[in-house]
C-alpha positions as CSV (number, residue, x, y, z in Angstrom):
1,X,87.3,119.3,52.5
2,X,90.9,119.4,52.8
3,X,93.5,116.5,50.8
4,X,94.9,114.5,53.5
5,X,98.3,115.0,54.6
6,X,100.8,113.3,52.4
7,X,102.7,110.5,54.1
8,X,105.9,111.6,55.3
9,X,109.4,110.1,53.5
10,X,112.5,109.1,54.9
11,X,114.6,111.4,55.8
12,X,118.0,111.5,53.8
13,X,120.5,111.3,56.7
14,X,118.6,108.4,58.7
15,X,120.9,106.4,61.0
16,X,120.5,103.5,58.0
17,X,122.4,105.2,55.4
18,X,124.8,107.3,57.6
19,X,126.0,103.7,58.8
20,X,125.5,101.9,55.0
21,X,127.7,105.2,53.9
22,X,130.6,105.2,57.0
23,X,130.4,101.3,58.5
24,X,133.3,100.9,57.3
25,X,135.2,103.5,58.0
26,X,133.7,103.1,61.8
27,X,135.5,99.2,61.1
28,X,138.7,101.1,60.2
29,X,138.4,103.1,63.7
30,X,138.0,99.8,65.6
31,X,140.9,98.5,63.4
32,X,143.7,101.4,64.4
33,X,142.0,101.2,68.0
34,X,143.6,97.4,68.0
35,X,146.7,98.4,66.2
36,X,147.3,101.8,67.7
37,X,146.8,101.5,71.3
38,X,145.9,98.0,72.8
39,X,148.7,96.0,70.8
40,X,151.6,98.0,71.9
41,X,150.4,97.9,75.6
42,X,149.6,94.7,75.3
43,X,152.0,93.0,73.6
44,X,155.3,91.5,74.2
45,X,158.2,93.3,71.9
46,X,158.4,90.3,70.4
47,X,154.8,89.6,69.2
48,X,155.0,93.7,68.2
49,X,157.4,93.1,66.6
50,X,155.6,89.9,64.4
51,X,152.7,91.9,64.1
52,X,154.2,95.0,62.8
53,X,155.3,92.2,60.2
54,X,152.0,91.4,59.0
55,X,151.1,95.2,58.8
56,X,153.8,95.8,56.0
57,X,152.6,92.0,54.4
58,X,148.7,93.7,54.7
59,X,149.9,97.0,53.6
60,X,150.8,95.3,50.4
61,X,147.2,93.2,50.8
62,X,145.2,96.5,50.7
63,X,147.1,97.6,47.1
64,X,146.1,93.8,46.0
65,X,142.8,94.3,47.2
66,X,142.2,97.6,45.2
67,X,143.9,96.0,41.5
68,X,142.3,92.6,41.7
69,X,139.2,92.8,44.3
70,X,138.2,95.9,42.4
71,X,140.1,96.4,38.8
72,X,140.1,92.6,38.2
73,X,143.9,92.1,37.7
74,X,145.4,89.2,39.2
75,X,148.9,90.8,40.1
76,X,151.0,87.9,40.7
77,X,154.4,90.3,40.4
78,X,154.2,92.3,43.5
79,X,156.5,91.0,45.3
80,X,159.0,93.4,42.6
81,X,157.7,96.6,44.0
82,X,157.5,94.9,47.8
83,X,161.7,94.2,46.7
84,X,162.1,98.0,45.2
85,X,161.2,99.8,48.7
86,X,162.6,97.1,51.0
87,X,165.7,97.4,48.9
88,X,165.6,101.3,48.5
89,X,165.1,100.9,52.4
90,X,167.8,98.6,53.9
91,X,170.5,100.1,50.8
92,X,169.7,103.1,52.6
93,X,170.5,101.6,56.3
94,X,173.7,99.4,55.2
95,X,175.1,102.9,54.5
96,X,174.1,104.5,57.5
97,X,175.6,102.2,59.4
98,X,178.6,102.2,57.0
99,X,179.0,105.7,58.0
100,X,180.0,108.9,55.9
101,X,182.5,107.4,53.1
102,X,181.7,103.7,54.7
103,X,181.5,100.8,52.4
104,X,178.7,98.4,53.0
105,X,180.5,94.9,55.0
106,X,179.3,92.4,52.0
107,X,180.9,94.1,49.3
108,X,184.3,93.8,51.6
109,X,183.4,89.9,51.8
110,X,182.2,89.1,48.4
111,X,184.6,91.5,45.9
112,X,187.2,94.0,46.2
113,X,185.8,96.7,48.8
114,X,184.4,99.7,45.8
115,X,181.0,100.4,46.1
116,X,179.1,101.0,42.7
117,X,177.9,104.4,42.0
118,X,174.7,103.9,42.1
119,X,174.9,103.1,45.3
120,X,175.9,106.2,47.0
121,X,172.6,108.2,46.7
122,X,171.0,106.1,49.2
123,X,172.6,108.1,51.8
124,X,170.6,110.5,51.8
125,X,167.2,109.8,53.7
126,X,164.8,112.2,51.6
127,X,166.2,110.3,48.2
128,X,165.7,107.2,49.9
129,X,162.0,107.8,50.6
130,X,161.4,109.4,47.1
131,X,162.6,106.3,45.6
132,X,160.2,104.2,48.0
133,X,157.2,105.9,46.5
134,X,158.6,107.4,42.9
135,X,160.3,104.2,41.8
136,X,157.8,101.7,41.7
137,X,155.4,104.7,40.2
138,X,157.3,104.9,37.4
139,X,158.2,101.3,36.9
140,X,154.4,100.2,37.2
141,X,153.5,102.7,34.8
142,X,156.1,101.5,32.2
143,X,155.1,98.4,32.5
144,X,151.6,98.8,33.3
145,X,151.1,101.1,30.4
146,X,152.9,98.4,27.9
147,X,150.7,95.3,29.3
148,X,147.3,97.4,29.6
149,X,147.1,99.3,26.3
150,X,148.2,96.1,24.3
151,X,144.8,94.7,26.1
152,X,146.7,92.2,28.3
153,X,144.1,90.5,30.8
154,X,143.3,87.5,32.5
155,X,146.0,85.0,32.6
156,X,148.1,86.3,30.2
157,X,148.4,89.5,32.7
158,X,148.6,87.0,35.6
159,X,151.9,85.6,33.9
160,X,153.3,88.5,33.3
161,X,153.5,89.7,36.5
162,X,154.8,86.2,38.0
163,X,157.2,86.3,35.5
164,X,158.6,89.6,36.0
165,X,158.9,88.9,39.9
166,X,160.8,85.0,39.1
167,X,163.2,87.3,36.9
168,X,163.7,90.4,39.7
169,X,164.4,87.5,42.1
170,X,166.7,85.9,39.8
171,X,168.7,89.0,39.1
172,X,169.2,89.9,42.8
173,X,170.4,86.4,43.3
174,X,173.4,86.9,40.4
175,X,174.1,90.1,41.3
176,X,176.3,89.3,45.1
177,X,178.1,92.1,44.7
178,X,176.0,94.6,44.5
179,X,172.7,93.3,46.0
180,X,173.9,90.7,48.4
181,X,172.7,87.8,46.3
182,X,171.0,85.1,48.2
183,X,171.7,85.7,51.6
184,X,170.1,89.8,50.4
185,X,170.7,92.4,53.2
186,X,170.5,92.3,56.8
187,X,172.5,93.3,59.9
188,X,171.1,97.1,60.1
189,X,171.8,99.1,63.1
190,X,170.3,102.4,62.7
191,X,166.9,103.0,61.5
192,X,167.4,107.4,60.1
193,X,169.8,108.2,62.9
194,X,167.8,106.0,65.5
195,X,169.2,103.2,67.3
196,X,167.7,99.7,66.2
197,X,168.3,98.4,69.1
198,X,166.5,100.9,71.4
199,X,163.1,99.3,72.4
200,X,161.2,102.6,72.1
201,X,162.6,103.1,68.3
202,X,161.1,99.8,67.8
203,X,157.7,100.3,68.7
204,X,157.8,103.6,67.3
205,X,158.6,101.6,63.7
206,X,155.8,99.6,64.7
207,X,153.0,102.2,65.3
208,X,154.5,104.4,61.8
209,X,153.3,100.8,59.6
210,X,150.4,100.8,61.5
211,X,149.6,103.9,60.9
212,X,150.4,103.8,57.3
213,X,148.5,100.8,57.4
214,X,145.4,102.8,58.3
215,X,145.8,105.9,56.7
216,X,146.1,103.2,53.0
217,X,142.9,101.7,53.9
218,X,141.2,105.3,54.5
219,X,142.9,105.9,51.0
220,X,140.8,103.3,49.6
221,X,138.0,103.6,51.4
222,X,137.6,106.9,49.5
223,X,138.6,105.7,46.6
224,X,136.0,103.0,46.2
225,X,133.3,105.6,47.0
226,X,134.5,107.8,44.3
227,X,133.6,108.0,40.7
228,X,136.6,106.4,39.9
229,X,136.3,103.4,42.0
230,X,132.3,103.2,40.2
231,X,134.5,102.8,36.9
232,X,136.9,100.8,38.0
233,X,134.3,98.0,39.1
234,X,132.5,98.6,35.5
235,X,135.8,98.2,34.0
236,X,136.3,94.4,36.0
237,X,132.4,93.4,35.1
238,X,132.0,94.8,31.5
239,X,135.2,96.2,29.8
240,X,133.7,96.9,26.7
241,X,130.5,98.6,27.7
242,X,133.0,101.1,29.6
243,X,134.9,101.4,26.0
244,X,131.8,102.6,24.5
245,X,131.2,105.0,27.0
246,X,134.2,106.8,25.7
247,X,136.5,105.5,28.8
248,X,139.4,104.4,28.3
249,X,139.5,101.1,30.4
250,X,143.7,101.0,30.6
251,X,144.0,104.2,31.8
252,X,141.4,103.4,34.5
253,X,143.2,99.8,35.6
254,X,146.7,101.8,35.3
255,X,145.8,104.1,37.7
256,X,145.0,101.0,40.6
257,X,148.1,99.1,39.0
258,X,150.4,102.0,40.2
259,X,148.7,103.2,43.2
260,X,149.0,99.0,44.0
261,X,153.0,98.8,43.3
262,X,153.5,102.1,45.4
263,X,151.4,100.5,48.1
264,X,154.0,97.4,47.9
265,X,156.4,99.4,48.1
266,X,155.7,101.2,51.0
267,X,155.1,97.9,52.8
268,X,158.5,96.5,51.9
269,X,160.1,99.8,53.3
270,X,158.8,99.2,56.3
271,X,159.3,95.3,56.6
272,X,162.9,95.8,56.2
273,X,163.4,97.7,60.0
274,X,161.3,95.1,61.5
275,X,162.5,92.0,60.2
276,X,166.1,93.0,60.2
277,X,166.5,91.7,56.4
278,X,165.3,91.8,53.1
279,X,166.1,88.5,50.7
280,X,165.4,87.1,47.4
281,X,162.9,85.0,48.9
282,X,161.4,88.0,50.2
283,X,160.3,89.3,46.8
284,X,160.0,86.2,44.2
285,X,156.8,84.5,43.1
286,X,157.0,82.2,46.3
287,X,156.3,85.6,48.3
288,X,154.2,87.4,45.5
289,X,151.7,84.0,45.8
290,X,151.8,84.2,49.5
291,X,150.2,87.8,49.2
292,X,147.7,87.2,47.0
293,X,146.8,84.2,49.1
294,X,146.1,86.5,52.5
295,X,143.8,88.7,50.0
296,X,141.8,85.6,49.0
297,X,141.4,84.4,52.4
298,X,140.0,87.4,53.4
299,X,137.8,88.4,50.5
300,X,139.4,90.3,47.7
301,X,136.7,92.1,46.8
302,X,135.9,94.1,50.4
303,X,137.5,97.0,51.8
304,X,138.9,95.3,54.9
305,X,139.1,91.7,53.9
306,X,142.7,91.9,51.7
307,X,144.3,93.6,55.2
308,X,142.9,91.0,57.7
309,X,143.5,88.1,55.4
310,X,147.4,89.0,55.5
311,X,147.3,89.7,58.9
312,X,146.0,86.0,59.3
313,X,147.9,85.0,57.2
314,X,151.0,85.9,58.9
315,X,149.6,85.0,62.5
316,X,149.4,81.3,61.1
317,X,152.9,81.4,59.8
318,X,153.8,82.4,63.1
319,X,151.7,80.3,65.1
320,X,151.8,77.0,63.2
321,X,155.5,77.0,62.8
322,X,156.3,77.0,66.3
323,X,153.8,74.6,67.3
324,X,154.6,72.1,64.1
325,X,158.3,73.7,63.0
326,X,157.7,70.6,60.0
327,X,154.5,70.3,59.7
328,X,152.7,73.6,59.5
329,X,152.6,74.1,55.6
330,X,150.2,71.5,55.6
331,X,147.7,73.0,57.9
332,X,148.4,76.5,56.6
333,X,147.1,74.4,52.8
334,X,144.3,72.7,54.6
335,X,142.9,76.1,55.9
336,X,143.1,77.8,52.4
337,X,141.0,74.7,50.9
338,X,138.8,75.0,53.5
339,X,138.1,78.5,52.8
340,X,138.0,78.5,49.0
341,X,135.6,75.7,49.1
342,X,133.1,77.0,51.9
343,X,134.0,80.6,51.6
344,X,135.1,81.5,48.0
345,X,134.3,85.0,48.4
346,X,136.7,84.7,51.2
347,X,136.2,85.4,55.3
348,X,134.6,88.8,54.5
349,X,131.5,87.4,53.0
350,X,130.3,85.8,56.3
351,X,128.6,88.9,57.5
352,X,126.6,89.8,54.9
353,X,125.8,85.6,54.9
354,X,124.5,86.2,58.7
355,X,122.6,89.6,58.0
356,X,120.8,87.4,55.0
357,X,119.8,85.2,57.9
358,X,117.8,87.8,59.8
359,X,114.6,89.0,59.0
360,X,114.5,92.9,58.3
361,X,111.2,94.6,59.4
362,X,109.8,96.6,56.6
363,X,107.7,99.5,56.6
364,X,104.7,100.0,54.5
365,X,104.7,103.3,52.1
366,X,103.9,104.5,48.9
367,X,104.5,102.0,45.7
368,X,104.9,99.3,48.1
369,X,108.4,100.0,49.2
370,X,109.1,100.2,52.4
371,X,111.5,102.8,54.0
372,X,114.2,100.1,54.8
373,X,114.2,98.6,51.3
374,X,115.1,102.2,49.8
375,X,117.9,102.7,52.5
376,X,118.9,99.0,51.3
377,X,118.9,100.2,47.6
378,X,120.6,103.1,47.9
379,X,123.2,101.6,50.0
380,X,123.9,99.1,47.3
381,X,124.4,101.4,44.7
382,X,127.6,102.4,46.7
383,X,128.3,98.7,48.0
384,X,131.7,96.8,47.0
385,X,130.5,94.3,44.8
């Protein structure tokens, strides 16, 4: 008499936890489907033009997304590093326009006509983009580095940050002469030899933030399946257990604190083309808030929530000012009560809500767990939390 077969297992690479492992990067597909090909054929070059706006505001969102959602630092400073690429960025377009030896137009208006030395090696394009991605590096790590290994966190790092973007925002304000104080700088022409107001080099601006919008979001969609985004999470949920594992948890939250500030930066490079200006109000607390508010509304803690959350965030700016030019503040407030008091995980938390609501079907096997329940467990392991 022979044993009877053994019941067969699951098989490792069932449909389940293919989709549990690569949903959402199939939701990132769908995303640079929208952003990639219907908007600019659908699209009026005004409205491209808005919403390649809110892609530099969610590029910013995704680096939020990874220090807070994940790291648990409430980084209310980021509108510094947003400032320290838009800035690199339209320094670097005053002078093209300028021309070779040209002297930006506001330093004519507001002092004697000399441009500082500092100035001059934003002329070159390649400088210009290394300082878009090198500068805020290296300022984040100075000052993450100082905050983090003193043990900073919570609200004291919260204040911090503010603080350092109400005294960026102040300093570009007193310094007219050099920065363009309030009024900051606008009337570009040229966009790296390209012709601003060419409508082709405009939706070509448009589909490079896009892009780098998607390409940040695959970024971190690797990163948060990696070990290190594992020990980032255990860092935000228990700091000290991660200590005594022989981690060092600042090292660990520096790491998304820079890779955050570059992400800012990159987005404010990119705003400055599209919007034509980059301001004071562009980069101070005001602005910092307004980020952090588009990451909340669409669920800090989830890969795609910080990205749609800004996007919304700046369709409602859009949208509510011209319908109530007075007004729209107040609905734009309303909304984010709404939200934090129905939704406090934010919009990204009302699909796992439905899936809750249907019933799964699961099959019997050995130890009384079924096939779907392991997928489940397995899948969780790897889940943002």
């Amino acid at each position: 008499m022979t044993a009877p077969d053994a019941p067969k297992t699951a098989s490792r690479f069932t449909p389940a936890r293919l989709f549990s492992s690569y949903g959402a990067l199939v939701a990132i597909g769908l995303v640079a489907l929208v952003l990639l090909v219907w908007a600019p054929g659908s699209l009026s070059a005004f409205r491209l033009g808005n919403l390649g706006k809110y892609c530099a505001w969610a590029i910013a969102a995704v680096g939020i997304g990874l220090a807070w959602g994940r790291g648990g630092m409430l980084v209310m400073g980021q509108g510094v590093f947003f400032g320290i690429g838009g800035y690199a960025m339209a320094m670097h377009m005053k002078l093209e326009a300028a021309g070779p030896g040209g002297v930006p137009d506001f330093m004519t208006l507001y002092g004697n006509g000399t441009m500082p030395g500092w100035w001059e090696p934003f002329r070159s394009g390649p400088f210009t983009l290394a300082v878009i991605v090198l500068g805020p590096a290296i300022v984040s790590f100075i000052l993450g580095y100082g905050i983090l290994k003193r043990r900073v966190k919570g609200a004291y790092f919260a204040i911090l940050t503010q603080a350092l973007a109400v005294a960026f925002a102040t300093l570009l304000i007193s310094t007219i002469k050099q920065t363009g104080g309030f009024n900051g700088l606008n009337t570009f022409s040229t966009f790296f030899g390209q012709n601003l107001y060419d409508p082709q080099v405009k939706e070509n601006i448009y589909l490079i933030t896009a892009g780098l919008l998607v390409f940040f979001l695959v970024v971190v969609w690797q990163l948060y399946r990696s070990r290190y985004g594992e020990l980032l999470v255990a860092t935000r949920d228990a700091e000290e257990r991660v200590r005594f594992l022989g981690y060092d948890p600042a090292n660990i939250k520096l790491v998304a604190f820079v890779a955050a500030a570059v992400m800012a930066s990159v987005g404010g490079a990119m705003f400055v083309p599209i919007a034509g200006i980059i301001s004071p109000s562009n980069v101070d607390a005001a602005a910092s808030i307004m980020l952090l508010a588009g990451v909340a509304l669409g669920g800090r803690s989830s890969l795609l929530g910080p990205a749609l959350g800004a996007l919304a965030v700046g369709y409602g700016q859009s949208a509510l000012s011209e319908k109530y030019p007075t007004q729209w503040t107040y609905f734009q407030g309303a909304l984010f009560i709404l939200v934090m008091l129905f939704l406090p995980a934010g919009i990204a938390s009302i699909w796992p809500k439905l899936k809750a609501l249907v019933p799964t079907k699961r099959s019997a096997s050995p130890g009384g767990v079924g096939i779907e329940a392991e997928v489940e467990a397995d899948a969780g392991a790897v889940a943002p939390v």
